[in-house]
C-alpha positions as CSV (number, residue, x, y, z in Angstrom):
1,X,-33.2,-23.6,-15.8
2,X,-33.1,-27.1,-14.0
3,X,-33.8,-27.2,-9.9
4,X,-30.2,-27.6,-9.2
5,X,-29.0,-24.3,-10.9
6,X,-32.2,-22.5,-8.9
7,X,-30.8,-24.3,-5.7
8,X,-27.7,-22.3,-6.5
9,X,-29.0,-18.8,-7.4
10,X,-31.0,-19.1,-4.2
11,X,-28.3,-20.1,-1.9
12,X,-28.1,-16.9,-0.1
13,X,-26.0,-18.0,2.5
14,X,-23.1,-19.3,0.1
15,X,-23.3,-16.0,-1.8
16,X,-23.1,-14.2,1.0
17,X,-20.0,-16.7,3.0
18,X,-17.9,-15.7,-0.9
19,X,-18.6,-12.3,-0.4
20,X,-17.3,-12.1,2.9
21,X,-14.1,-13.7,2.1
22,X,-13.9,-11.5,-1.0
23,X,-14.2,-8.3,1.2
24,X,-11.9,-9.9,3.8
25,X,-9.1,-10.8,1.4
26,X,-8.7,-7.6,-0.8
27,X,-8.5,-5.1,2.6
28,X,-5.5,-8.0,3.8
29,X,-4.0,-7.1,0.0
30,X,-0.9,-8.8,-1.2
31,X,2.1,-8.9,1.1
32,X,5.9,-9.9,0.5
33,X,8.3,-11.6,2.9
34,X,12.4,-12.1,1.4
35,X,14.0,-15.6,1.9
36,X,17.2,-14.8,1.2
37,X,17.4,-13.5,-2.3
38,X,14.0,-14.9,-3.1
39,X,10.6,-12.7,-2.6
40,X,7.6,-14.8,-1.6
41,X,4.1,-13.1,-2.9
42,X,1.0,-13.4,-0.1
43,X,-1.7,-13.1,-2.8
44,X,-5.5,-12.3,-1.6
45,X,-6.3,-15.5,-3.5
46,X,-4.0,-17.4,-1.2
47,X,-6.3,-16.0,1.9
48,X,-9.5,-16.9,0.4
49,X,-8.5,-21.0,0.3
50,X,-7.5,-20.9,3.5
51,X,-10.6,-19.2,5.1
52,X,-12.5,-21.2,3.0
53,X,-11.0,-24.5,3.8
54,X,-11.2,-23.3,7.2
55,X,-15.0,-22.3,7.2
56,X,-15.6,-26.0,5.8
57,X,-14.9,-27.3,9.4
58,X,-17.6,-24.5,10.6
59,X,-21.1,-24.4,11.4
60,X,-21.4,-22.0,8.7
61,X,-20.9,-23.8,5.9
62,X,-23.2,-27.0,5.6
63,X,-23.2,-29.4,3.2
64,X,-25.7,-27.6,1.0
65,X,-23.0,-24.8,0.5
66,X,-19.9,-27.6,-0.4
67,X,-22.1,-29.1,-2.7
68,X,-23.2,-25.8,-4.3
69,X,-20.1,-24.0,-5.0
70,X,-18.9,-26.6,-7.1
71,X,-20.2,-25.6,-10.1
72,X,-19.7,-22.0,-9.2
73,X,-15.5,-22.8,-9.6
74,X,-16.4,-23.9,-13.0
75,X,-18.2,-20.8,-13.8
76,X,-15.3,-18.8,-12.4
77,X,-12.6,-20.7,-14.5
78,X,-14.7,-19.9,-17.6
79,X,-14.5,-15.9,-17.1
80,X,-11.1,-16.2,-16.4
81,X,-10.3,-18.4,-19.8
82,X,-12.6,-15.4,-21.3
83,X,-10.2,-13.0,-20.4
84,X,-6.9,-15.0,-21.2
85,X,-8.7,-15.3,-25.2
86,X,-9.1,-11.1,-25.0
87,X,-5.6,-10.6,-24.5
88,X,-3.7,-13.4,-25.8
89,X,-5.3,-12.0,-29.5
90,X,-2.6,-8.8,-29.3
91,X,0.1,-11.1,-27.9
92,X,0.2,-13.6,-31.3
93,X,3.5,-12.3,-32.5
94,X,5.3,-12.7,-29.0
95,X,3.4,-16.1,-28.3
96,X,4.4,-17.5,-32.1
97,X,8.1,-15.8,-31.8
98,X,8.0,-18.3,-28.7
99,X,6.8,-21.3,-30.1
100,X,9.0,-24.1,-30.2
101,X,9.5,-23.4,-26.3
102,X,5.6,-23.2,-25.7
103,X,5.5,-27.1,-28.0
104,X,8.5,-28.5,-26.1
105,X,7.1,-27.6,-22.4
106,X,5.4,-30.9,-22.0
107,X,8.6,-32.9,-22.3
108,X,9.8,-30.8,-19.7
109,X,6.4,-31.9,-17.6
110,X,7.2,-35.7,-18.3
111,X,11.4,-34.5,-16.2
112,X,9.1,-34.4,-13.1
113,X,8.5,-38.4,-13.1
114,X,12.6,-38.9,-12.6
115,X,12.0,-36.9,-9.3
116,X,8.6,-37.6,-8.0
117,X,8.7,-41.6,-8.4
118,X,12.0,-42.2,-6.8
119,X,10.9,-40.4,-3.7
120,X,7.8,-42.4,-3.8
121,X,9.6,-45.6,-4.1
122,X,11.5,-44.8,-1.2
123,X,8.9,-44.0,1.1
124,X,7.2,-47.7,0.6
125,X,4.5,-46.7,-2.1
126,X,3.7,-49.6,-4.5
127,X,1.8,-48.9,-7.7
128,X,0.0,-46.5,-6.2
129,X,3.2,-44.5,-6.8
130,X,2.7,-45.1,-10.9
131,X,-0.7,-43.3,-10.6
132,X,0.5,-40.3,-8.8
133,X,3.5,-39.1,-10.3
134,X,2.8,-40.1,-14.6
135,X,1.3,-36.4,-14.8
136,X,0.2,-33.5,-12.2
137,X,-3.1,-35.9,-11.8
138,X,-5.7,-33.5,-13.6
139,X,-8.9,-34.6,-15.0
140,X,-7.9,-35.7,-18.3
141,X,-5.1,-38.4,-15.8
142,X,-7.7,-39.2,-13.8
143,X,-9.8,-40.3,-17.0
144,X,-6.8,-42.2,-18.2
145,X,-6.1,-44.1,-15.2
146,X,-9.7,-45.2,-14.6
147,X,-9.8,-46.5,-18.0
148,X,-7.0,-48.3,-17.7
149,X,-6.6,-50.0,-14.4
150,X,-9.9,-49.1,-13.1
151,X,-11.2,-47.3,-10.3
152,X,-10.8,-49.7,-7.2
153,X,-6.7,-50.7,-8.2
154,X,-3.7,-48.8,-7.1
155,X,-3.3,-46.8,-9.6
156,X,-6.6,-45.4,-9.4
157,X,-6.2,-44.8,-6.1
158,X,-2.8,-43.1,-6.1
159,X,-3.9,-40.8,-9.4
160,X,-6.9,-39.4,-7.0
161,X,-5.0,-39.2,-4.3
162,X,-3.3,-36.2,-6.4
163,X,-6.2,-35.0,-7.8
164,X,-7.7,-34.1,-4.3
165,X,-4.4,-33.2,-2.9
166,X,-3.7,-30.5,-5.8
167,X,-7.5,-29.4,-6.1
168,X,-7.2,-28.2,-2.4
169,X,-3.2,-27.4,-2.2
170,X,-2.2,-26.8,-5.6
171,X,-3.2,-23.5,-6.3
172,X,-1.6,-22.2,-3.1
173,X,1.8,-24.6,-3.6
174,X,2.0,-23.1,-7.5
175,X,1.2,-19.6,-6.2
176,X,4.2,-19.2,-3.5
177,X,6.2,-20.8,-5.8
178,X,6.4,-19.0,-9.1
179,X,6.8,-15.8,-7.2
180,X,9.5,-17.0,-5.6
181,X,11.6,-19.0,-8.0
182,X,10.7,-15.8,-10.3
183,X,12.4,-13.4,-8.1
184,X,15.5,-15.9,-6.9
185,X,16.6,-17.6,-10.3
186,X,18.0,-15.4,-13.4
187,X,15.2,-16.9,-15.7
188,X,13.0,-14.7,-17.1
189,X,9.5,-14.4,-16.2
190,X,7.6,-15.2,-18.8
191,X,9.7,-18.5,-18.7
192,X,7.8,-19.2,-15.3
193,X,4.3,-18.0,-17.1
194,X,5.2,-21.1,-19.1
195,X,5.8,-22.6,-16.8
196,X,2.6,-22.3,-15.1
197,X,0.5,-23.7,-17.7
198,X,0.2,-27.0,-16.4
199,X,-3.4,-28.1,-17.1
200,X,-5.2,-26.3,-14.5
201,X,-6.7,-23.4,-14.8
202,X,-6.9,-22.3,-10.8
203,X,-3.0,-23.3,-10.6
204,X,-2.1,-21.3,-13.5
205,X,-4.4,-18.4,-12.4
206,X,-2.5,-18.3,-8.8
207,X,0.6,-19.1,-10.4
208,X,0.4,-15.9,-12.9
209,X,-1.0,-14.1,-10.3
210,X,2.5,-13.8,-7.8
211,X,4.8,-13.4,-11.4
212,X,2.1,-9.8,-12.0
213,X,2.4,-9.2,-8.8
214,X,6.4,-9.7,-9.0
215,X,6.4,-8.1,-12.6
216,X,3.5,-6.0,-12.9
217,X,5.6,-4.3,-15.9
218,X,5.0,-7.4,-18.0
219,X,1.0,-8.2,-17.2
220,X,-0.1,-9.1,-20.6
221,X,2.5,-11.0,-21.7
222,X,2.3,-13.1,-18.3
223,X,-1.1,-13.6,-19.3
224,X,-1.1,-14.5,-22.2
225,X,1.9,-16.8,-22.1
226,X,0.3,-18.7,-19.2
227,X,-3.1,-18.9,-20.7
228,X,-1.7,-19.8,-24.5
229,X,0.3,-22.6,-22.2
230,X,-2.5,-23.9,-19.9
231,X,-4.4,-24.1,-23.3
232,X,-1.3,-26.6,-25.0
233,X,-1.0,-28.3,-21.9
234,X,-5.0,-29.4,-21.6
235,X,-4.5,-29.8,-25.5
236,X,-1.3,-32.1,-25.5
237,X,-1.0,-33.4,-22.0
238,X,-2.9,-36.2,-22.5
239,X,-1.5,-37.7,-25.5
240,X,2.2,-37.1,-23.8
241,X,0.6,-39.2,-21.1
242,X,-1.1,-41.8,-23.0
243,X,2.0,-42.2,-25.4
244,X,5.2,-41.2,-23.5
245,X,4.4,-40.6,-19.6
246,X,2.4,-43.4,-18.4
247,X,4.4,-45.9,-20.2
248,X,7.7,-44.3,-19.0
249,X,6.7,-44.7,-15.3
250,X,5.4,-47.8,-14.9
251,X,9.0,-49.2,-17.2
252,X,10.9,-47.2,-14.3
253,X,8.3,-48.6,-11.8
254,X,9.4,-52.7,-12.6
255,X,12.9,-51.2,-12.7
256,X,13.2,-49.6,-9.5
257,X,10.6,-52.1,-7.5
258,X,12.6,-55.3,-9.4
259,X,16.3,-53.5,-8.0
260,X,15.0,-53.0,-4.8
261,X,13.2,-56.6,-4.2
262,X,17.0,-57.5,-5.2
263,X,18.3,-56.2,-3.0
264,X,15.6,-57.1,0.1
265,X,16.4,-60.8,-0.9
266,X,20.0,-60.5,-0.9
267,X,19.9,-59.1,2.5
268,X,17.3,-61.9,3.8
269,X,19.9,-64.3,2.1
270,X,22.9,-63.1,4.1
């Protein structure tokens, strides 16, 4: 076992801090609030990031105890996936009756970039823009864009401006969310279980987290639809990005930026 992993399993204090927040969050328990016809899901998971983003600005937690429960996420993840691969095995027939929806979800991943870099055009962004909204910026993006533009250029920074944004926000964004689009739209739930596959597994845990909470009728198959997902997504994603995504943003990049820079000298003209 190398010193770094007995730094870990000696880190007391940490170990101690998680507990806490585990105790903490399962007495709060999971609470609901309606917006209009919508239900919004207040998961125990959706406590813990904020007390422990909040305990990082503490005394408490030093930089021993950041740096340390890195690896403990990744540890986390893996018992999770563990348990996805139990119970996806009795959901085969469902998952493969679904299959041509479960191949075609990344094309519906790639719709976001019609939304995202418009907005980001507007607001002033340059290429930055083309780094943050080709893909929901997970590793495999971030590996992309490096190797392409490099770590110091726009892109690169604009890519890990999503990364860190969605590392510390995303799970909570994707966990309000799916409850509440679950419970307001007339699209089934496993749809959104799809749905939540996106690459990541601490989104698509919070994410299938609020539908079973929602639709605790339909556990398994949320499951196992969201982890068979995640699984294509982490699989796929980064050819759609390589092949289809990245190019596709930075052609509507030069169209936008050229229509706009039109525009600006026409009005400097006048």
């Amino acid at each position: 076992m190398s010193e770094q992993l007995k730094n870990i399993w000696k880190d007391w204090r940490l170990h101690g801090i998680v507990f806490a927040i585990v105790i903490i969050t399962e007495l709060i328990g999971t609470h609901s609030f309606t917006v209009g016809p919508g239900v919004v899901l207040l998961l125990p998971m959706l406590y813990a990031i904020i007390i422990g983003i909040s305990l990082y600005f503490t005394p408490l937690v030093k930089e021993k105890q950041s740096k340390n429960a890195e690896p403990l996420i990744v540890l986390g993840v893996t018992l999770l996936i563990a348990k996805i691969g139990v119970i996806i095995g009795p959901s085969l027939p469902q998952i493969i009756a679904a299959g041509p929806a479960l191949l075609l979800q990344e094309f519906g991943n790639l719709f976001t970039i019609f939304i995202a870099l418009p907005v980001a055009v507007l607001l002033g962004l340059k290429r930055e823009s083309i780094g943050m909204t080709h893909s929901v910026a997970r590793e495999p993006n971030v590996g992309l864009i490096m190797d392409k533009f490099g770590f110091n250029s726009p892109e690169g920074r604009g890519v890990m401006a999503i990364y860190i944004f969605g590392t510390v926000f995303g799970a909570v964004f994707m966990g309000l969310m799916s409850g509440f689009l679950a419970t307001l739209t007339p699209l089934h739930p496993l749809s959104f279980a799809m749905a939540s596959g996106i690459g990541s597994g601490s989104m698509m845990a919070a994410a299938s987290g609020s539908l079973v909470a929602a639709f605790p009728h339909l556990e398994n198959d949320i499951i196992a639809f969201a982890g068979a997902s995640n699984l294509l997504s982490l699989s796929t994603g980064l050819y759609m990005s390589i092949f289809i995504g990245l190019p596709l943003t930075e052609k509507l990049y030069n169209m936008m930026t050229k229509r706009r820079d039109k525009k600006k000298n026409t009005g400097m003209g006048a």
